[in-house]
N, C-alpha and C positions, 0 to 999 in steps of 0.2 A: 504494500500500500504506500503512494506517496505520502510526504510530509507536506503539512497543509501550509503553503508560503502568504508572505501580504497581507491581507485583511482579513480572511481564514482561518488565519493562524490566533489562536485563544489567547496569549499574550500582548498583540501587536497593539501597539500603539501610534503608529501613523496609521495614514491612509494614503490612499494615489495621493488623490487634492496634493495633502500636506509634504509627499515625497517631492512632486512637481514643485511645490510652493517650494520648498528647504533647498531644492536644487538651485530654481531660477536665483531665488535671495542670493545665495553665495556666488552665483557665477557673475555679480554684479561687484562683489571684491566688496560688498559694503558690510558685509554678516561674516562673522568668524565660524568657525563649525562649533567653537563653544559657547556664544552665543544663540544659535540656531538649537543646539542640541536644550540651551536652558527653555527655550520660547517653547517649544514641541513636549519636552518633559521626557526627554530620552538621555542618554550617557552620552560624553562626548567620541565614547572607539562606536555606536552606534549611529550616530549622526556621520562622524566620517566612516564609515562603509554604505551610507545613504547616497553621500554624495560622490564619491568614489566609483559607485555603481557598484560595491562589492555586495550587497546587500539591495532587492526591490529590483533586481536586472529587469523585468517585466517591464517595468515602467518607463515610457520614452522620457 
């Protein structure tokens, strides 16, 4: 059986929305990933594998 990824998944606390949002913010150089990971309510090694794309690959 797969492992249930993204919104699915019983822990997750993003959503697309907020992946798409956390990505655009930082690719603007004006959000640091520790600021973005405080705004979201995630860890900062979870926030950079968001926007890394190591984490949420599904999501353009």
């Amino acid at each position: 059986m797969a492992a249930h990824t993204g919104v699915k998944h019983h822990n997750a606390k993003m959503t697309v929305a907020k992946v798409r949002q956390a990505r655009k913010s930082y690719a603007t150089g004006k959000w640091s990933i520790r600021r973005l990971a405080e705004k979201y309510g995630v860890s900062h090694q979870a926030m950079w594998s968001v926007v890394q794309r190591k984490t949420w690959q599904h999501v353009a």
